[in-house]
Structures are given as structure tokens and as C-alpha cells.
N, C-alpha and C positions, 0 to 999 in steps of 0.2 A: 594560502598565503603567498603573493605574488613577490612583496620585497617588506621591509623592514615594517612599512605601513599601507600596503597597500592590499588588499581582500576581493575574492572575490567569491560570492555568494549568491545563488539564485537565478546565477547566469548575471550577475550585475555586480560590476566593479566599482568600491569605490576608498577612498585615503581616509585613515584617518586621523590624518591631520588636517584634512576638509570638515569630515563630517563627523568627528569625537566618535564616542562610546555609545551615543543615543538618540541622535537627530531625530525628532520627530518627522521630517519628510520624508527619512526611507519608511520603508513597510518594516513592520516591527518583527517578521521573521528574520530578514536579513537583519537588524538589529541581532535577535537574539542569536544568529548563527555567530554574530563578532564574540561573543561573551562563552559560547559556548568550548571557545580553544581545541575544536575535533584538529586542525592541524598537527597538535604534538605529538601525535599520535595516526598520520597519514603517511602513504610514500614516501620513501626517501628522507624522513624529518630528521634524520641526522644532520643531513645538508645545511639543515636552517635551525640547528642548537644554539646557536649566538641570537638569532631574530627569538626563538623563542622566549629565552632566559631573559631577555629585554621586554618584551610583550610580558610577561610575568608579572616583570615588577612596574611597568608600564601601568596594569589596570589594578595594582593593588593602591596605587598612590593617585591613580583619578577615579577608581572607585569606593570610594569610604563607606563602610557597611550600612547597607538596609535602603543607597539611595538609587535610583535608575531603575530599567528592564532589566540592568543583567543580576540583579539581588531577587526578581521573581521565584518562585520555587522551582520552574519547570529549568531556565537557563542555570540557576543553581547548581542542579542537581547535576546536571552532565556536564560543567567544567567540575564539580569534586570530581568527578569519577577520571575524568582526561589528566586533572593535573595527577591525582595519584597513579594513575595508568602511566605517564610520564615520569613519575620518580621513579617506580618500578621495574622502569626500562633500565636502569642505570643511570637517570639523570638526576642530579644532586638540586633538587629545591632550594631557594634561598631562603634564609629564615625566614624575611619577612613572608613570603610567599607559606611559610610553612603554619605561622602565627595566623594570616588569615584564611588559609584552608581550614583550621581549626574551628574559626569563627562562621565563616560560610556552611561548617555543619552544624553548629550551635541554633545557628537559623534557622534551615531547612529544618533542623527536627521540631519545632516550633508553631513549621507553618508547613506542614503536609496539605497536600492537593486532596483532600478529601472529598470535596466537595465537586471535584471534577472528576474523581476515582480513573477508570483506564489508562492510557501509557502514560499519562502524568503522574499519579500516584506512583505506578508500577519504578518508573525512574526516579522518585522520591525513596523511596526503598530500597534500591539499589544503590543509592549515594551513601544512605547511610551504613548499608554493609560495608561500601569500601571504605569509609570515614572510620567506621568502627573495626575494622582489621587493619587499618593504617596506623593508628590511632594507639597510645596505652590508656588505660586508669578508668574507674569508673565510668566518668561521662562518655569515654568511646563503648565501652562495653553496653551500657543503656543502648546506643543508637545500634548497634550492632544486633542487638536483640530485638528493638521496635522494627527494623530495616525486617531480619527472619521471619518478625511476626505477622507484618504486612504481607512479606511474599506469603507466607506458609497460605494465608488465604486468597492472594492476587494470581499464585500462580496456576492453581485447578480453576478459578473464576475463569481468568483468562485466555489460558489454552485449551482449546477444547479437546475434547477424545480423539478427533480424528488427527490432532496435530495445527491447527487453525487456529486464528487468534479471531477473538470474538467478536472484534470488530470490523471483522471480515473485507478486509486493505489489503491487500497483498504487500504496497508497500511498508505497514504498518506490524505487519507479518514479519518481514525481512529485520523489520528495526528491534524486534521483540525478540526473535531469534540472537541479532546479537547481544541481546541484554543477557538472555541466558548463559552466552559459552562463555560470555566474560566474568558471570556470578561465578559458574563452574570453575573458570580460571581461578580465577579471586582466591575462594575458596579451599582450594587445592594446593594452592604456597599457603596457605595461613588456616590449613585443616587443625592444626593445634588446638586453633581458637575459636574453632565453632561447639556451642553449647552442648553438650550431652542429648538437652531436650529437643533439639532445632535439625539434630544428626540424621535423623529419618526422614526429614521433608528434604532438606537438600541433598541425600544420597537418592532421589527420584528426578532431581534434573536431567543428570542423562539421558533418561528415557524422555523423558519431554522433549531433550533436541532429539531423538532421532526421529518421534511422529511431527516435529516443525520442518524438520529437512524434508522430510517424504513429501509433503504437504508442499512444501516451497518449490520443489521438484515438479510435481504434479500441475500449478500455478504458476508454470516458466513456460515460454515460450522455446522452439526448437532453435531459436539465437540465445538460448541463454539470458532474457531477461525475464519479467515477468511480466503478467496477463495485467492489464488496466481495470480492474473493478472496484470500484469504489473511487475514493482517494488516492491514486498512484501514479509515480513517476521517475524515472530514473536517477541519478545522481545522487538520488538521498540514503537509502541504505547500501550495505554489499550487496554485490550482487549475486547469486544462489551460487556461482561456482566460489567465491569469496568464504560464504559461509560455510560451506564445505569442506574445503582446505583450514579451515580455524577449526571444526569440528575433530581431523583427522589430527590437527598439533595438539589438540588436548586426549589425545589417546581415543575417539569413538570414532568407532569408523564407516570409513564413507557410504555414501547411501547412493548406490548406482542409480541411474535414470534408467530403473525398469519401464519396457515397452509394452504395456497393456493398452488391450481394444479400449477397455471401460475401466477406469478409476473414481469412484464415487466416494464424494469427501462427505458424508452422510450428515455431520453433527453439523459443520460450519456452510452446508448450502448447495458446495459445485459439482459439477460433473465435467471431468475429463474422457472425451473418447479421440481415439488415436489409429484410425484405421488409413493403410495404404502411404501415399504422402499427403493426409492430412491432420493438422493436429487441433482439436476444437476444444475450448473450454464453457461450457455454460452455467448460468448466474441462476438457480433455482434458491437464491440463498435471501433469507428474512434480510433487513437492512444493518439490520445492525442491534445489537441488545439494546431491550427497549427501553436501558437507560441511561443510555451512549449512543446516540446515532451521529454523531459529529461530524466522523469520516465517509459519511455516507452519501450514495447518490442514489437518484431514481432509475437503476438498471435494473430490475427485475428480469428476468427473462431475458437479457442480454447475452451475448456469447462475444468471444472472440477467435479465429482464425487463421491457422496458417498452413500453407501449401510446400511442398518442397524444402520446406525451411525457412521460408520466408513470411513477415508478415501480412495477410491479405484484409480481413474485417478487423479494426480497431475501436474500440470505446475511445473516449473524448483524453482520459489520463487528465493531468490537472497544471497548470501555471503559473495560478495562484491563491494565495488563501486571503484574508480577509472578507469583507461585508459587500461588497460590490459587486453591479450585476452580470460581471463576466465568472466570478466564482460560482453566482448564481447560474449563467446558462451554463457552463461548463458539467454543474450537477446536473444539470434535467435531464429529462427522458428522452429529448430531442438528441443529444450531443451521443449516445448511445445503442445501439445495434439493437433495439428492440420496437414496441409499437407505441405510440402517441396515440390517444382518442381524446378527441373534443378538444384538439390544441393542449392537452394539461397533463402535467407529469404526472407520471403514478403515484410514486410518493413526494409527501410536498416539504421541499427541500424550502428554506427559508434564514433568514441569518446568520449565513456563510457558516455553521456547525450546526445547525438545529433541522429539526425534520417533525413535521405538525400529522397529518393523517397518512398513513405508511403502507407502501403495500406489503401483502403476506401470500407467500408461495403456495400452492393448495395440490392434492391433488397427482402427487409427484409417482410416475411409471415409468419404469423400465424395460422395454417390452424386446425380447430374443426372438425372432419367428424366419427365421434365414436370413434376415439382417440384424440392425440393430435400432432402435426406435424411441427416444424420450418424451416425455411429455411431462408435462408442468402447464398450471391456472395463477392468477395472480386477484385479488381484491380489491386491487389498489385504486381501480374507477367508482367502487361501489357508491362512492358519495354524489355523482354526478347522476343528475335527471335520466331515468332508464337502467340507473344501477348497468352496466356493461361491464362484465367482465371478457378477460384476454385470456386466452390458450393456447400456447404454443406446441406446437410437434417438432422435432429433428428427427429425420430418418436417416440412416446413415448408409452408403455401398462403398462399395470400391473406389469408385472414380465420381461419384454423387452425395451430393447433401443435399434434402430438400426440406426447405422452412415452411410450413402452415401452419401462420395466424386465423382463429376462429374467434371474433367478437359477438358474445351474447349479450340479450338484454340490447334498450332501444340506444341510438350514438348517430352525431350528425355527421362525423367523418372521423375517418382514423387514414392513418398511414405507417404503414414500416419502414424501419432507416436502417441502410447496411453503408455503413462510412466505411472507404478505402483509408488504406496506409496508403503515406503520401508518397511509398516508391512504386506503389501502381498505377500502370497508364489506364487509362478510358480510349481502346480505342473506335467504341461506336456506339450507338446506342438509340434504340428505334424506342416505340408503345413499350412493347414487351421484351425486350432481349440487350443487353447488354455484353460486349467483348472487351475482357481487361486483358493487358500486358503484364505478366510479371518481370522483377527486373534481370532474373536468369535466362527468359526468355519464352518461359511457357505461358500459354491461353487458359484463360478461363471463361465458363459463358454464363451467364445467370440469366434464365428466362421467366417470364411471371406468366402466371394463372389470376385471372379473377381481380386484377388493380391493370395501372396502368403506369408505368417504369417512368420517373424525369427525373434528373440529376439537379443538387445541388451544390455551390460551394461551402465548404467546411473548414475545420481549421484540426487541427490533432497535436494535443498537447505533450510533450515526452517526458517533457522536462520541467522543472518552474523556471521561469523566465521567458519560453519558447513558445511559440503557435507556430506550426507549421502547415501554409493551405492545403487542402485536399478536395475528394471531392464524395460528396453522400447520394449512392442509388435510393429513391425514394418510391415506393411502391403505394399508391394513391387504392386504398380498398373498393371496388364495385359496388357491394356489397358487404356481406357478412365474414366473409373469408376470402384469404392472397395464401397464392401458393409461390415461393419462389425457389426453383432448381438452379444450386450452384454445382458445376459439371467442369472436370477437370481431367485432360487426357495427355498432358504429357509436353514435350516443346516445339514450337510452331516450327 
């Protein structure tokens, strides 16, 4: 919130006394982020208690109940929870505002997202816990209990064993995380009033953040943000030291960033290995439950990377949502540090949320033998004339990582794409060998085997709003198999 009316969302600023509560010519995210009131509840929002209290009663008197996006169930659900997490703070609600908080839970419990189940529901449920411990009488107590009922099955659904959220986002991950410490929170001033029967599911959230922090830890990069798989991008959840520090004010505590060679997230897909100054993540992970693939792209087999601290291989990360075809390339296999055959994504991303034939990880080894070595197969070509399948290897040394792609089954071309981060230079690059700059100052070399090295221009998304250019090594296959050695020895 910039000044009394002016927002900005998405990387994109705009009044609204220009564009109201629901202009159809912005994108309906930034709509619903106006509705959503995360502000009250941001930096510094004492600063701007008069802007808020104004904005309050601002959208209770241009939004009359059930009419617009911001009456949907998903924006619903997360202004209950900001405006009660803002009374909670010590700020005194205005009646009116308190009369239609009432009514906006009266809704939501009505019209639960079921039909769309994943973090839609999950924040459906969660509104109504806060609704229903805000709340007295009856009808709070109902929603209080449907809210318990929902998690009590949403929450083992959706976090898995290893700490991973099922729809395997990183970003989506971060956001689910803080859904939980704020249940925890919730729950803990208004322990009085959670059911007898509902006491044993929620005395197990604790332990669910501490395997989301591990996980989320594990899924950060050595800046402190996190890895790009799937759906992900900065600015939209906390970020892992954020969630951390809220972990430690509700009393559990903090979850160091242990330094292991090999951390394998088994249930939800990834594999982190961490040797020397490199730290890699790889995507050996299905796309997404197979009845939620929304947030999902065609990475299979993708990794991301970084040297010294810095970031060096990046996935695509995301800038937009909707049905258009940059949300579309942004999904594909192209946009992603893995192989393309026959020009076509592995899994077939389509409808800006939907995913039609998908691939599926096969085949996953671990192998110890004086280094370190993984491998993973992937499906996801099977449908295509020759059935081709992809196999990837990471070997790991001290100062080496080397990639071999092996394509079986018959394919008219394939190619591997390794996209820079756009603060690495290219400073040369022959058939086979490329010389990048890091921006601290050290070399890296990346030479190929068996294809033939050209560069393209790329774009690298951080943020929603942002494209930033870069540029992608593209390793053109000979044959059946490309080997490429990424070799790093320290500062020029």
C-alpha cells in the first residue's frame, strides 16, 4: 500500500480511484491481491493504521455481499483471516467492519472450494478456524469445527512425510508453511476453545513445521531464497529466514541449515547435494498429485545451481498466471535446465493450470563409489513415435559436476538447455566449451561431449511482473547421448 489509494501488486502499480475494486482490464490476480488486505498485516503497518481503518470501511460500503472477485471463496478467505489477524494485533475493528466479517464467514462456509481441493480449500479452512475462534455462539462454533474437520484431513493429505507440500512449488510450500504457524498461533491464544475431539490433530502441527522448515531449508538457495520448480517466485511468500524467525516466536525452534553432502526429500521428489562451493538441487519429483497438477511445469529432470553462493543454472520461475501463451512457455520444458526431444514438453502443460499426459520419474539411484552419482528416467516422451525415453546422470567431485543425457528409443532431435542467471557473464564460447564469469569473480568452464554448444537468448523470471534477459547454453545432441562437464576452480 503506497498511499491512501494507491497499490501495488505484481510488480504493477495502480489507484484505486482509477480502477475501483474489480476492473476487468487488470489481470484478476492483482485484482484479488486488492481484496486480499495482506497489507494490515505487513512492515511497518502501524505507520499506515489510519489508511487502513479507511480502506476497511472503504470496501465494506463498495462491496455489498456476494457481488465481485473479492466475494470469491479463495480472496474471501484470506481477507477473514488479515482482517482478524489485524484486530488481534490490537487494532479495534469498526462495527461495521465487524458485522460484515461475520457475513463474509457466513459465505465462505457455504461455498468451500472443494471442487478445486489444494491450497484453495486448505485457506478455506483456515478462515474458518479464525472465524470460528474470533467469533462467539453457535454458528462460530459450527465453522470452527468444519474449519478442524477439513484440516484434520487436508493436512496429512497435503504435507507429505518428508515435510513437502504436495504440490511440489516451492513457492506454494513457503505459503503453506505460513498457513500453519499462524493455525499454531491462532490456536494457542484461543487453546480454551479448541474441541476435546479436534485436540490431538492440532497438538501434531508442530511437528509438521519442523519437517516444512527442514524441507524449505533444504529448497533455498545459499542467498536465501528458494529453488524455482514448478510455479515460483519471489515476493509472494516469506521468505525461509521469515518463516523461521515466526517458527522461533511461537516457541519451536529453529531449524539450523545443516550442511549435508546428500539430502533426499524421498516422498515429495528432490534431491539436494551440497559438496565443496556447490550447492545443487535436482527435480526427480512426479508433477504434481494426480489431481492437482495446476502449479506444475514440465521440469522433470531439471536442477538448479549455485557456486560460491551465488546463483549460476536457473529454471524459468514464473511472471505470470493466466491462460496465455507466455504462461504457457514459461511452463514448458524449454524454459527449464533439462532435455527437450522432438521440440515437445515432457509433460503437456496446457490451460494455464492443467497438465494432460505427464511425465513420471522411474528408475531413481543413488550411487556412493568415491564420489557421488544420481540418476533418474523420466516417461514423459513415451507418447511420441519411437517411445524415447530420457536419463539423466549427475556425478558429483569436488570442483566437477558432469550432466549425461542418454535418449533411448527412436527421436529426430533432442537438445539440453542450461539457462544462466542473468548476473552471469558468457565470456566465450566455441562448438564445445563455454567460459562464464561469476559476478564475485570466479570462472567457470562447461565443455560438452557428443552435441554441439550454441547459445540462446532467454528471459528469467523472479518475480510476477518481471522478465529479466539472459542467456541459455544449448547443447544440440549428435546422437544418442551429451555429456556436459561443469568445472569450477576458484577466482580468476
Amino acid at each position: 500500500m503506497l498511499g491512501v489509494e494507491r497499490f501495488r501488486f505484481l510488480n504493477e502499480i495502480h489507484d484505486l480511484s482509477d480502477a475501483g475494486w474489480d476492473d476487468p482490464k487488470l489481470a484478476k490476480l492483482w485484482r484479488y491481491n486488492l481484496h486480499y488486505f495482506d497489507d494490515l498485516n505487513a512492515y511497518d503497518a502501524n505507520a499506515r493504521t489510519e489508511w487502513h481503518r479507511a480502506l476497511l470501511l472503504r470496501w465494506v460500503r463498495d462491496n455489498p455481499p456476494t457481488f465481485g472477485s473479492g466475494w470469491e471463496p479463495y480472496p474471501t478467505s484470506l481477507r477473514i483471516v488479515n482482517w482478524i489477524k489485524w484486530a488481534l494485533s490490537g487494532n479495534v475493528l469498526p462495527p461495521g467492519c465487524v458485522q460484515s466479517l461475520a457475513v463474509q464467514a457466513r459465505w465462505l462456509s457455504r461455498r468451500l472450494e472443494r471442487h478445486l481441493l489444494g491450497n484453495h480449500l486448505f485457506a478455506n479452512a483456515k478462515a474458518l478456524v479464525f472465524a470460528g475462534l474470533f467469533f462467539d455462539g453457535e454458528e462460530a462454533n459450527a465453522w470452527l469445527e468444519n474449519g478442524l474437520r477439513i484440516l484434520a484431513v487436508e493436512v496429512p493429505e497435503q504435507i507429505l512425510s518428508d515435510g513437502g507440500h504436495f504440490e511440489r512449488s516451492t513457492m506454494y510450500h513457503a505459503l503453506a508453511l505460513e498457513d500453519m504457524e499462524d493455525l499454531c498461533n491462532v490456536v494457542a491464544v484461543f487453546s480454551h476453545a479448541i474441541p476435546p475431539g479436534r485436540k490431538s490433530a492440532v497438538g501434531a502441527w508442530p511437528g509438521r513445521i519442523y519437517s516444512m522448515l527442514r524441507w524449505l531449508v533444504a529448497m533455498s538457495h545459499p542467498d536465501g531464497e528458494i529453488a524455482y520448480f514448478n510455479d515460483g517466485a519471489a515476493g509472494v511468500a516469506p521468505i525461509p529466514l521469515e518463516l523461521t524467525q515466526y517458527a522461533a516466536r511461537l516457541g519451536l525452534s529453529q531449524v539450523a541449515e545443516a550442511r549435508h553432502e546428500l539430502t533426499q526429500l524421498s516422498d515429495s521428489g528432490y534431491v539436494r547435494v551440497e559438496i565443496g562451493d556447490a550447492v545443487v538441487m535436482l527435480d526427480v519429483a512426479p508433477v504434481g498429485p494426480d489431481y492437482l497438477p495446476a502449479h506444475a511445469h514440465a521440469d522433470t529432470l531439471a536442477f538448479e545451481m549455485s557456486l560460491y553462493g551465488q546463483r549460476v543454472f536457473v529454471n524459468s520461475g514464473i511472471s505470470r498466471y493466466g491462460t496465455g501463451s507466455e504462461r504457457l512457455r514459461q511452463r514448458g520444458t524449454p524454459a527449464h535446465n533439462t532435455v527437450v526431444v522432438d521440440g515437445r514438453d515432457s509433460s503437456e502443460v496446457w490451460g494455464g493450470f492443467r497438465v494432460a499426459r505427464r511425465a513420471r520419474p522411474v528408475g531413481l539411484e543413488i550411487v556412493r563409489d568415491g564420489g557421488l552419482t544420481v540418476r533418474c528416467a523420466h516417461d514423459g516422451y513415451r507418447w511420441l513415435q519411437g517411445k524415447p525415453q530420457h536419463r539423466r546422470q549427475w556425478s558429483f567431485s569436488d570442483e566437477t559436476l558432469v550432466v549425461e543425457d542418454l535418449i533411448s528409443g527412436s527421436f529426430r532431435n533432442a537438445e539440453a538447455r542450461f539457462h544462466l542467471h542473468p548476473s552471469v557473464e558468457l565470456l566465450d564460447s566455441t562448438n564445445d566449451v563455454a567460459t562464464l564469469l561469476l559476478p564475485l569473480g570466479q570462472r567457470v568452464r562447461v565443455s560438452i561431449e557428443g552435441g554441439a554448444l550454441r547459445t540462446d537468448a532467454a528471459t528469467w523470471h523472479p518475480e510476477f511482473g518481471r522478465s529479466q534477459p539472459t542467456i541459455c547454453l544449448v547443447v544440440e545432441f549428435h546422437n544418442t547421448m551429451s555429456r556436459t562437464s561443469i568445472h569450477w576452480a576458484g577466482a580468476a
